[in-house]
C-alpha positions, -999 to +999 in steps of 0.1 A: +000+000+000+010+039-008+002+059+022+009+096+012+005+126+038-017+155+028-013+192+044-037+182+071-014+163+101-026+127+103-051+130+074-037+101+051-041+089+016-045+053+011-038+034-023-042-002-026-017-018-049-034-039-073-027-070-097-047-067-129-050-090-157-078-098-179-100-106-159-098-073-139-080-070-105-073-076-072-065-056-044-058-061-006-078-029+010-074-032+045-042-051+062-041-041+101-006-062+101+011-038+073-002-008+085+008-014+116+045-024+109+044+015+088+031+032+121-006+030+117-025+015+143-061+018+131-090-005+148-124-003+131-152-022+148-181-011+118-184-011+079-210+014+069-218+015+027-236+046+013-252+045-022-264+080-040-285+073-072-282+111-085-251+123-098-246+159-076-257+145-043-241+157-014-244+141+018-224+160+050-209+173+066-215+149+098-198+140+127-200+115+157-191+139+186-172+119+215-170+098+231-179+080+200-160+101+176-150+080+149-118+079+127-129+066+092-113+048+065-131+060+033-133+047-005-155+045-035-171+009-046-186+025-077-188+053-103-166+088-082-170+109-052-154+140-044-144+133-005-139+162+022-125+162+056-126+195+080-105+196+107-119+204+140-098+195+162-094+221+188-059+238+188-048+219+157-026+239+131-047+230+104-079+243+126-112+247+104-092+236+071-109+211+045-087+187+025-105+174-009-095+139-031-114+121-056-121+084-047-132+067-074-136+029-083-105+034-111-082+050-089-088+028-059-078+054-035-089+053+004-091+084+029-085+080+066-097+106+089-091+108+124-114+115+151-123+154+155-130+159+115-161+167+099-166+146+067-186+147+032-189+138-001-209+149-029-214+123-061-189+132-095-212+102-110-245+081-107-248+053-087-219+065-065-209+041-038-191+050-007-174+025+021-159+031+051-149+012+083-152+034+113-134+032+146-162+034+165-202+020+161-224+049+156-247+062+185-280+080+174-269+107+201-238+111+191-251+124+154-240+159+144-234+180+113-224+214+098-238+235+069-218+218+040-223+257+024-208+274+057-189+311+041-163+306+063-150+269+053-154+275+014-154+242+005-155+234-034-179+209-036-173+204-074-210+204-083-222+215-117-253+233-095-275+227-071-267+194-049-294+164-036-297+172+000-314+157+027-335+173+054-312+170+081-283+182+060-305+213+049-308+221+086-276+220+100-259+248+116-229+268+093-203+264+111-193+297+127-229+288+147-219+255+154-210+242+192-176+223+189-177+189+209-144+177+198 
């Protein structure tokens, strides 16, 4: 596996090597062993898969406040997502700075957020597929999330207009209202 650091401390992008022929390929997604003997020591306890018919659907961005904050290890099953992490981590250099990748089934790439980031996607494609193991199992009153159109995080969405939202996403606070947990 590639593990490449982006400007965000601890915010890491994972690529899979894989072995293609004819057929198609293969690729080991998830090794706790390697990771570990690179310096990762991730535990995930829950898989969560996210499908999004409509190409422009954005969905975030959400949070698990603690104690059942969750790091995530994110990637794309099907069709292309662009993937955003904010970083809310009180007193961090990188405070209320966003990080964007495409994960896409070609590319094969994986992003790992750690606890204390706020994280969505919005679909480049239909039929967009998102997986993820989390570090933690989600708790109903744990469930947060932030304005994905807050002015002050200026996040490019990379949306041809206006996104698929649902109700609760439509609702949520921009963030200079929002009540940090983390």
């Amino acid at each position: 596996m590639d593990i490449a650091p982006t400007p965000i401390e601890n915010l890491v992008v994972v690529t899979p090597k894989r072995h293609g022929d004819a057929r198609g390929f293969f690729a080991e997604t998830w090794n706790s062993a390697a990771l570990a003997e690179r310096g990762f020591d991730w535990t995930f306890v829950q898989d969560n898969q996210s499908l999004s018919e409509a190409k422009g659907t954005l969905r975030g961005l959400h949070y698990q406040a603690p104690p059942y904050a969750q790091a995530k290890l994110v990637r794309c099953g099907r069709g292309a997502v662009w993937d955003v992490a904010v970083d809310v981590r009180p007193g961090s250099a990188t405070y209320a700075q966003w990080f964007g990748i495409e994960l896409s089934a070609e590319n094969g790439r994986q992003l790992y957020i750690p606890e204390g980031f706020l994280h969505g996607f919005s679909t480049l494609t239909e039929g967009a597929e998102l997986l993820y193991k989390c570090s933690a199992p989600y708790n109903s009153d744990a469930d947060g999330s932030v304005r994905w159109d807050s002015p002050s995080l200026a996040i490019d969405w990379k949306l041809g207009g206006a996104p698929v939202l649902s109700d609760k996403d439509r609702a949520a606070p921009l963030f200079s209202e929002w009540d940090n947990p983390f």
